[in-house]
C-alpha positions as CSV (number, residue, x, y, z in Angstrom):
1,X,0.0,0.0,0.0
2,X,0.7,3.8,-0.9
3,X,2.2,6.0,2.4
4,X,-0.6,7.9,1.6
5,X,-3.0,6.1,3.1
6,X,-6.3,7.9,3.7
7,X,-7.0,8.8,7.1
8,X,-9.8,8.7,9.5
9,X,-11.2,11.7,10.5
10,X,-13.4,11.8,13.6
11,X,-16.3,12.5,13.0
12,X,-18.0,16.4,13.6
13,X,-20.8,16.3,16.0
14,X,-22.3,19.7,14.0
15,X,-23.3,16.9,11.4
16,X,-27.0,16.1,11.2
17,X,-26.5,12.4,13.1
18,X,-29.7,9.6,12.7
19,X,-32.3,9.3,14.7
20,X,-31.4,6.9,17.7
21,X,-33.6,6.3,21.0
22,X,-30.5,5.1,23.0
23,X,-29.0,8.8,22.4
24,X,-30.9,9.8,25.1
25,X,-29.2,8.3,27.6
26,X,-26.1,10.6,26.4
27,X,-29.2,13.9,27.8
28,X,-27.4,14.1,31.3
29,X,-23.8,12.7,30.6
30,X,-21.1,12.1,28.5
31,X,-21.3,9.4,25.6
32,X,-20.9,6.2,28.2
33,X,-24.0,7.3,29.4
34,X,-27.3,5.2,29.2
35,X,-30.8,5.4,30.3
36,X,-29.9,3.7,33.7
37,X,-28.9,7.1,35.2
38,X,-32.0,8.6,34.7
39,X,-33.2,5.9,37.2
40,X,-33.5,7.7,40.5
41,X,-35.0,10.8,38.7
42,X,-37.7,8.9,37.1
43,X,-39.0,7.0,40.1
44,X,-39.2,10.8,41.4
45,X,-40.9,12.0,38.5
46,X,-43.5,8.8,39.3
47,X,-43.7,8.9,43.4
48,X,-44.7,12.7,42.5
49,X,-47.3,11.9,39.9
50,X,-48.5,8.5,41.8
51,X,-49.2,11.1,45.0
52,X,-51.0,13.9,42.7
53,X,-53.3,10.8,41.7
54,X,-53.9,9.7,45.1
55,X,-54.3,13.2,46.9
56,X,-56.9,14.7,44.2
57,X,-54.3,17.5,43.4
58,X,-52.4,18.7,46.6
59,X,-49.1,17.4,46.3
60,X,-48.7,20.2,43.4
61,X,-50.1,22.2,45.4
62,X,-48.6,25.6,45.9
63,X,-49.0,26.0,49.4
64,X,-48.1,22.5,50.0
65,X,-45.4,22.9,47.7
66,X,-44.1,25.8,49.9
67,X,-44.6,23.8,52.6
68,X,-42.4,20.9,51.2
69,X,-39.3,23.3,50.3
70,X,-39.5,25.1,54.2
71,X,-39.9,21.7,55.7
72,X,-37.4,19.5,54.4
73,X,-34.7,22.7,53.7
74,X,-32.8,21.7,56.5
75,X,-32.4,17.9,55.3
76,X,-31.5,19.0,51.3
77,X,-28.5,21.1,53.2
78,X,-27.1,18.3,55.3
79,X,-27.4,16.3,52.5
80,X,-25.2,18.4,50.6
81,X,-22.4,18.2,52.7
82,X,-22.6,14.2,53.5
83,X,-22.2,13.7,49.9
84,X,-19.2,14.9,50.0
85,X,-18.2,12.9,53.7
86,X,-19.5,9.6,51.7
87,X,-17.3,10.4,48.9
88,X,-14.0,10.3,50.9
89,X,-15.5,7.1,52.2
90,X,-16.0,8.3,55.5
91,X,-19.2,8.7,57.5
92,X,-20.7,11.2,59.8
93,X,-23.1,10.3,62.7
94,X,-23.0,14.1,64.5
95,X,-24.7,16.2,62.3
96,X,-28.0,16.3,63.8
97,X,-26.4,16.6,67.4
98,X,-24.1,19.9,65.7
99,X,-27.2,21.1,64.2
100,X,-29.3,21.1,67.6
101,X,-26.1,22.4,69.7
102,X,-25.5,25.2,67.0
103,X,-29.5,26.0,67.3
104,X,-29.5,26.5,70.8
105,X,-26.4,28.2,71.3
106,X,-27.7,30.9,68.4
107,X,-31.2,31.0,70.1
108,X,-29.4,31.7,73.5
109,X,-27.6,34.6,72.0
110,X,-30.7,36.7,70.6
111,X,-33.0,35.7,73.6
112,X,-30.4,35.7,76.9
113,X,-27.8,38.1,75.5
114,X,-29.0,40.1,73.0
115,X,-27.4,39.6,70.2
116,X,-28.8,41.0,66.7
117,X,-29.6,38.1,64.5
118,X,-26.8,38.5,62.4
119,X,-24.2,38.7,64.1
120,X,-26.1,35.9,65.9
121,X,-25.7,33.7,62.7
122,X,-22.1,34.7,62.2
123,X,-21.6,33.2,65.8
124,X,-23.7,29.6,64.4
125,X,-21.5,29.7,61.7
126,X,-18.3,30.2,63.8
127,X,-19.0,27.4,66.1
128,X,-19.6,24.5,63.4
129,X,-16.7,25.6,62.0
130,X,-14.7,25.4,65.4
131,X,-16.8,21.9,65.7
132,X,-16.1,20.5,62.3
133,X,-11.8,21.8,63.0
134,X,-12.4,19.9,66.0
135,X,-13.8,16.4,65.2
136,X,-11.6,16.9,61.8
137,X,-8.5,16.9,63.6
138,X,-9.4,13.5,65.1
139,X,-10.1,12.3,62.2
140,X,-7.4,13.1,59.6
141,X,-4.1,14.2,62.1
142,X,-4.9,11.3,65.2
143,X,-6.3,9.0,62.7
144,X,-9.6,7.5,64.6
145,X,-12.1,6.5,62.1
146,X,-14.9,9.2,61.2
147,X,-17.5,6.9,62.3
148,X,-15.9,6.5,66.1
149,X,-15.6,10.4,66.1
150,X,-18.5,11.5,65.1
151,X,-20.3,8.9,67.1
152,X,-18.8,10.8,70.2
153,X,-20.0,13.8,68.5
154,X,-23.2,12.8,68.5
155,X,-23.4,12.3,72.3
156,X,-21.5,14.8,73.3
157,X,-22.7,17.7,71.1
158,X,-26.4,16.1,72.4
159,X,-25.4,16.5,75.7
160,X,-24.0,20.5,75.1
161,X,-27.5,20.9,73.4
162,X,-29.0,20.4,76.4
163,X,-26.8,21.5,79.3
164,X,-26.7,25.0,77.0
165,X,-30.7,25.9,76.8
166,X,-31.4,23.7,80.5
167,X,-33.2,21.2,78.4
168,X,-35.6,23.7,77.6
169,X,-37.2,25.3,74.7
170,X,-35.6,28.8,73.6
171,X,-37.4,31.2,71.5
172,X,-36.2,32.9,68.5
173,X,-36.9,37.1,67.6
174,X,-39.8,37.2,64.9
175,X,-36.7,38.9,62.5
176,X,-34.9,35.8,62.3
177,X,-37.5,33.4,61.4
178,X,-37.6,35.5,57.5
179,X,-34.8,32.5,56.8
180,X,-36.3,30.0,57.1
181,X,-39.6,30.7,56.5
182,X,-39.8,33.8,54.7
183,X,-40.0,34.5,50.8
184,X,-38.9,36.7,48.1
185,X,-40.3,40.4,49.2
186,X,-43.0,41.0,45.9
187,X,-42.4,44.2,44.2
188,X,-43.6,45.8,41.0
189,X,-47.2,45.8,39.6
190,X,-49.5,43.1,40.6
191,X,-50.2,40.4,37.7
192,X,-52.0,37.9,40.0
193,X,-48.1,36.0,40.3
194,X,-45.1,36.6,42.7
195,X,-42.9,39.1,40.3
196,X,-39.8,37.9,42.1
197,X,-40.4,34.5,41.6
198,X,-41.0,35.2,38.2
199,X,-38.1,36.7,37.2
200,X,-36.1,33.9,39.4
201,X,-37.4,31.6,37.0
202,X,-36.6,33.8,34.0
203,X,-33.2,34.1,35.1
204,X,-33.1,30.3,36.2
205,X,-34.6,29.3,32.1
206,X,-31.3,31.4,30.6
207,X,-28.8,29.9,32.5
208,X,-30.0,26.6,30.8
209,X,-29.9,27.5,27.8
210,X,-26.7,29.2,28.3
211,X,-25.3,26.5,30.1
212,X,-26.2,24.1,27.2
213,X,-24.7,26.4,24.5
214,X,-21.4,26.8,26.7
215,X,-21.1,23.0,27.2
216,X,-21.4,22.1,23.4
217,X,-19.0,25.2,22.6
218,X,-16.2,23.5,25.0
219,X,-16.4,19.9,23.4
220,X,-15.8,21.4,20.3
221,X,-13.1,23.1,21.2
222,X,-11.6,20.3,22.8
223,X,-12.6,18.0,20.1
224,X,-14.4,15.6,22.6
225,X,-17.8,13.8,21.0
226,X,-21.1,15.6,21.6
227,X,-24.3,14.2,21.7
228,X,-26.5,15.1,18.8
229,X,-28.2,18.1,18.4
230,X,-31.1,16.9,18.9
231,X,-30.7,15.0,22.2
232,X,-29.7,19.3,23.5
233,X,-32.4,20.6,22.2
234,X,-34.7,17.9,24.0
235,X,-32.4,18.5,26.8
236,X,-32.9,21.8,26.9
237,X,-37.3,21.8,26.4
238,X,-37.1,19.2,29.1
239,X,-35.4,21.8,31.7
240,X,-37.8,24.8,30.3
241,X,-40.7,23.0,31.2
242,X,-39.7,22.0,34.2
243,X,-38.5,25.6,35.0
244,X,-41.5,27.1,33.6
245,X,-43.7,24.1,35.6
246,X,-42.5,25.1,39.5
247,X,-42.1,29.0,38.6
248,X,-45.9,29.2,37.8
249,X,-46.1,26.7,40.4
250,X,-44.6,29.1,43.1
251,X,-45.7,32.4,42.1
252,X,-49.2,31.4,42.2
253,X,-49.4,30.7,45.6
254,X,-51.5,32.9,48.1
255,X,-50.8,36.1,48.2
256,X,-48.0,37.2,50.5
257,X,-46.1,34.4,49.0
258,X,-43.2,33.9,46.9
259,X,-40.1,31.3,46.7
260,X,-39.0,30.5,49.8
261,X,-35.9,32.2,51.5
262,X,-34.9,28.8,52.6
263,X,-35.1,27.6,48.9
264,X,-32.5,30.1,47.7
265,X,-30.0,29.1,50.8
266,X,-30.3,25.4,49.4
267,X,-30.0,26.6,45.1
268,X,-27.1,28.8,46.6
269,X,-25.1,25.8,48.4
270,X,-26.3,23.4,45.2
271,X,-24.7,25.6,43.2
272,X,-21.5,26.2,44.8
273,X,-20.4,22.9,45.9
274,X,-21.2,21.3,42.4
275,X,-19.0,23.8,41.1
276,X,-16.2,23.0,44.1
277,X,-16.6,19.0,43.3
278,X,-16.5,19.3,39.8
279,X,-14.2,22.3,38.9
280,X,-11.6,22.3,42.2
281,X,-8.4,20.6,42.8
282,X,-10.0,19.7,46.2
283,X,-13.0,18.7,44.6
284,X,-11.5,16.0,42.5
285,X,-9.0,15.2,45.4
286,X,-11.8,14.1,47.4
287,X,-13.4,11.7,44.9
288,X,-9.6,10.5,44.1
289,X,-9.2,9.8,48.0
290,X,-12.7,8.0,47.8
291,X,-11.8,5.5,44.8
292,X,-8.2,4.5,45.8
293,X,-6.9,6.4,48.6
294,X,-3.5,4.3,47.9
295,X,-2.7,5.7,44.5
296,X,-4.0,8.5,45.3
297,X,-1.7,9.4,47.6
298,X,1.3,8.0,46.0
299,X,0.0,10.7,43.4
300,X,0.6,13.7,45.6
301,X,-2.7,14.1,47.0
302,X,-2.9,15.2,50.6
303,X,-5.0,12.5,52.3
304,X,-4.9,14.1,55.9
305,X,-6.0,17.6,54.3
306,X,-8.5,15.8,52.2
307,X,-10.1,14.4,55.0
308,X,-9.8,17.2,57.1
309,X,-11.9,19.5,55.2
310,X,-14.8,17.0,54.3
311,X,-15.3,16.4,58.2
312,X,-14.9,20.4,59.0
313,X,-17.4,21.5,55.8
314,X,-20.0,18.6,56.8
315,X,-20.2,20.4,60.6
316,X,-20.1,24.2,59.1
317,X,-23.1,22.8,57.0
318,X,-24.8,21.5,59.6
319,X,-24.7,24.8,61.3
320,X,-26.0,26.2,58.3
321,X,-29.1,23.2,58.6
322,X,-29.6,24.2,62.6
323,X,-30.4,28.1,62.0
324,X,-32.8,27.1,59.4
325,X,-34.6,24.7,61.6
326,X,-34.9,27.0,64.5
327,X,-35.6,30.1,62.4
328,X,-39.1,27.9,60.8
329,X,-39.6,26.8,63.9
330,X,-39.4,29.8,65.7
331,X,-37.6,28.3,69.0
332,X,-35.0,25.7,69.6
333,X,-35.3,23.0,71.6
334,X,-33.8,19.6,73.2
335,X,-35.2,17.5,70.7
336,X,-33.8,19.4,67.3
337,X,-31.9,17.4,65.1
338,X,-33.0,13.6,66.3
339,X,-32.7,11.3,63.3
340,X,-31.4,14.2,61.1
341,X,-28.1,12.3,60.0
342,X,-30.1,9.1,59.4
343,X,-32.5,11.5,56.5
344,X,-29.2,12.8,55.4
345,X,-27.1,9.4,54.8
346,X,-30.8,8.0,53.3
347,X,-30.9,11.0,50.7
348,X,-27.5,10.7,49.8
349,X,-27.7,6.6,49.0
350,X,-30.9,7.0,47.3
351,X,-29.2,9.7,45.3
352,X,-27.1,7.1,43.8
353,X,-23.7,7.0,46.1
354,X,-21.6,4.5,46.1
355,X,-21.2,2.5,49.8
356,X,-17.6,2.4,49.4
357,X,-16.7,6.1,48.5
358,X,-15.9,7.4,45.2
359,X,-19.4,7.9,43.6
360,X,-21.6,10.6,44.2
361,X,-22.9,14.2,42.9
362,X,-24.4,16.7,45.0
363,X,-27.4,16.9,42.5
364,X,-28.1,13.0,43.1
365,X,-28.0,13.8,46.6
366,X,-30.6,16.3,46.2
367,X,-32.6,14.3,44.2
368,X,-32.5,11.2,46.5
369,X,-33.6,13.8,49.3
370,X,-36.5,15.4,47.4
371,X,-37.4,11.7,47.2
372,X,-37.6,10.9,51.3
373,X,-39.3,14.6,51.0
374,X,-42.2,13.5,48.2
375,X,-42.8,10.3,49.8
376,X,-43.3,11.8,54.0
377,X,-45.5,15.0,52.5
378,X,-47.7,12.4,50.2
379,X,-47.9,9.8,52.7
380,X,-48.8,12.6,55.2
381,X,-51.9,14.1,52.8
382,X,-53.1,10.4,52.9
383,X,-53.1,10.1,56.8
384,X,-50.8,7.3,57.0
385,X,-49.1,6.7,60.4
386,X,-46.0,7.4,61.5
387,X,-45.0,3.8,62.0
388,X,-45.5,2.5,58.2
389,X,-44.4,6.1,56.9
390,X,-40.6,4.8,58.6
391,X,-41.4,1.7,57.0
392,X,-42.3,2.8,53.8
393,X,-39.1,4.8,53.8
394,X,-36.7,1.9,55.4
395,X,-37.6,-0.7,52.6
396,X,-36.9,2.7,49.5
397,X,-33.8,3.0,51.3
398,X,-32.8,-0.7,51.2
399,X,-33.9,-1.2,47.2
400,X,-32.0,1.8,46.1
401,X,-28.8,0.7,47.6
402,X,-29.4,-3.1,46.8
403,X,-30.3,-2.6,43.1
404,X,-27.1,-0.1,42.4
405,X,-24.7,-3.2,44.5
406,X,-26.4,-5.7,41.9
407,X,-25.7,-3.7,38.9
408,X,-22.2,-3.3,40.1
409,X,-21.8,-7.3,40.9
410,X,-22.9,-7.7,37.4
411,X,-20.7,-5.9,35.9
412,X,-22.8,-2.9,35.2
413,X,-21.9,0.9,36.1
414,X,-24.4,2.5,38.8
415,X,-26.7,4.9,38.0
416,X,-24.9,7.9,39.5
417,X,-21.7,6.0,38.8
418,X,-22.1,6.9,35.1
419,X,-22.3,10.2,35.5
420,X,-19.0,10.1,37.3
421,X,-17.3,7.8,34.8
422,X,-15.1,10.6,33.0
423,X,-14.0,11.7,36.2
424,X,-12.7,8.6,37.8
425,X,-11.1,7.7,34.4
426,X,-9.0,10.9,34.7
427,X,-8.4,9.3,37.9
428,X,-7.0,6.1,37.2
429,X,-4.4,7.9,34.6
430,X,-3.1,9.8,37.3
431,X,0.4,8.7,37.3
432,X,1.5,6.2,39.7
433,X,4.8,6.2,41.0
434,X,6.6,2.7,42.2
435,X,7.7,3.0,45.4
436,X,11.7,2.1,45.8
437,X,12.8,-1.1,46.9
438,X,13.3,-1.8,50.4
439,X,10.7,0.9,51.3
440,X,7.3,0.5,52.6
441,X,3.6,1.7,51.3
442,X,2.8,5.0,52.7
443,X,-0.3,5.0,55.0
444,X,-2.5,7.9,56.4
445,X,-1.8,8.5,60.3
446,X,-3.0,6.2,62.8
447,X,-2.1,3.0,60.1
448,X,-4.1,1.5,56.9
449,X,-6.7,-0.3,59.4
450,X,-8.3,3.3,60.7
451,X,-8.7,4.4,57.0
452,X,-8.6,1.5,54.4
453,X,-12.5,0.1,54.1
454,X,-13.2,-3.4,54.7
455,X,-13.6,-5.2,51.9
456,X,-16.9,-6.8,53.4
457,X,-18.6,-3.5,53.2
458,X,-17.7,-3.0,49.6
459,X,-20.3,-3.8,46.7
460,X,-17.6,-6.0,45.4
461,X,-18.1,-8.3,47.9
């Protein structure tokens, strides 16, 4: 044959492509992607429909839908955070305990010493993060395992929540409770709809599209594949009518009302930790440290600092989580944040986390929690008890986990596991180095038995 052999040239994803159903899978993802990560998001899509059915119409409600964003705020935060402590393969039992101790102390300051509220808040804030420094230290410089730590968390910040307010109830001023149970102040002529929530939504419907347009314009300029056109501009009507769904949805509430203050602390926190997971050094660090903690810190990566911040940023967040839940509900007491780490670890496996670290996105986690939120608010319009509502949401919790460790055992990815594929493959190339003769494996402090996980607990087997 000639030299000049003909070429292959890849091919350009401006080119009108067929028509293929399976393209759809590539809607949310890169092109490993398939239908199966549209899994958790569709059995929300059906639990919400399914309860619409069965309530005659309230679980669209406005007001109840309102009353599902203010009520379940405080779980959607924590939730956020434990992603990231599930990722590093860690765990954390003490959130509900910090949130309750962080409560009181803040309700003590505005009721017994007068604090304004914000400054009050900048106090909350200051001791989760001394909290989250504290338990963080344990964990990454002394090496005891997260779960031992923030076990003792739990009972001892239980304890301080109750030796701090006498075991009592302590209210809040009527200006703090705007947080978490306050809306968007209306403004502008009246059209019958909240004009802030309106124009939230506007804003929220062009950052699609932009964010679409942007996306497409970077894997051309990197020359990765992009899924047909098509498949974005389905992408993109699917997001507008959602968009355009919950902003008529929330502006037509009664009047007074708008999107909820606690709802923009949430979009704010969603916003800003996808962007720290997915476009930080730290970010990728921690889902490095959760895949192969080994290599990854034969490749340079700070394990201890790693570890460090996801155990500080989880208790900072659960500050975050208590001033919410005392601001709706307007005092804080002993029995705050019971249970709260249980929602939070339930929202983030239903959101498609992996059990032994490395998989996980903040969004899944929010989706996995707006599914625990669906199912007590539609179980609650039909008068169910309290004892099968716990059961209801025990046996969703075991057939999430249990159908992503089958797909895994047969050789499938997981649902969020595919949308976390291109990351963990720039993972695995991270170079390797061998380590010289003679030497041994570095470990994190405390020895590979207080971080390595058991393979037992793994889906592997």
């Amino acid at each position: 044959m000639s030299d000049t052999t003909k070429t292959e040239t890849a091919p350009d994803s401006t080119e009108k492509a067929p028509f293929r159903f399976r393209d759809l899978g590539k809607m949310f993802g890169g092109s490993q992607s398939s239908s199966r990560q549209f899994g958790i998001l569709g059995a929300l899509v059906v639990i919400i429909v399914l309860f619409e059915v069965l309530t005659g119409g309230k679980t669209l409600d406005p007001v109840n839908l309102i009353n599902l964003v203010n009520g379940n705020a405080y779980v959607l935060v924590l939730a956020v955070g434990m992603v990231m402590v599930i990722v590093a393969g860690h765990i954390d039992l003490s959130v509900g305990s910090v949130a309750a101790f962080v409560g009181i102390v803040v309700a003590q300051s505005m009721f017994v010493w007068h604090l304004p509220w914000p400054l009050a808040m900048l106090l909350g804030l200051a001791v989760g993060a001394l909290v989250g420094a504290w338990q963080g230290w344990w964990v990454a410089y002394v090496g005891v395992p997260a779960f031992i730590v923030t076990l003792a968390g739990m009972l001892f910040f239980r304890g301080a929540n109750q030796f701090v307010g006498n075991s009592t109830s302590i209210p809040v001023p009527r200006d703090f409770t705007f947080i978490g149970g306050g809306f968007l102040p209306d403004f502008g002529p009246d059209f019958g709809f909240s004009n802030p929530t309106l124009i939230l939504g506007l804003l929220v419907a062009i950052a699609v599209v932009w964010q679409e347009r942007r996306l497409r314009s970077n894997q051309r300029k990197m020359g990765a594949v992009s899924a047909p056109l098509w498949v974005s501009v389905v992408k993109v009507v699917v997001l507008l009518l959602v968009v355009i769904g919950a902003t008529y949805l929330f502006a037509s509430g009664r009047v007074g009302t708008s999107y909820p203050i606690a709802g923009i602390v949430l979009a704010v926190l969603v916003l800003g930790y996808s962007f720290l997971t997915n476009n930080t050094t730290i970010g990728r660090h921690i889902y490095a440290v959760g895949g192969n903690w080994r290599a990854a810190e034969l490749s340079g990566v700070n394990i201890r600092r790693v570890n460090f911040f996801v155990i500080w940023n989880m208790s900072f967040i659960a500050a975050i989580a208590g001033m919410l839940w005392i601001a709706r509900s307007v005092a804080s007491g002993p029995g705050d944040g019971v249970g709260w780490e249980l929602d939070a670890i339930a929202a983030v496996f239903i959101g498609g986390a992996a059990v032994s670290g490395g998989i996980g996105t903040i969004v899944g986690s929010i989706v996995g929690g707006l599914v625990i939120a669906v199912l007590n608010n539609g179980l609650q319009l039909l008068s169910v008890g309290a004892d099968r509502v716990q059961m209801i949401k025990g046996l969703v919790l075991l057939v999430a986990v249990g159908i992503d460790v089958y797909s895994k055992r047969q050789g499938k990815p997981s649902i969020i596991g595919l949308l976390t594929r291109n990351r963990r493959q720039g993972l695995d190339e991270l170079p390797v180095p061998a380590a010289p003769v003679g030497t041994q494996t570095p470990t994190p402090a405390g020895g590979p038995q207080e971080t390595a996980r058991p393979k037992d607990l793994t889906p592997e087997g």
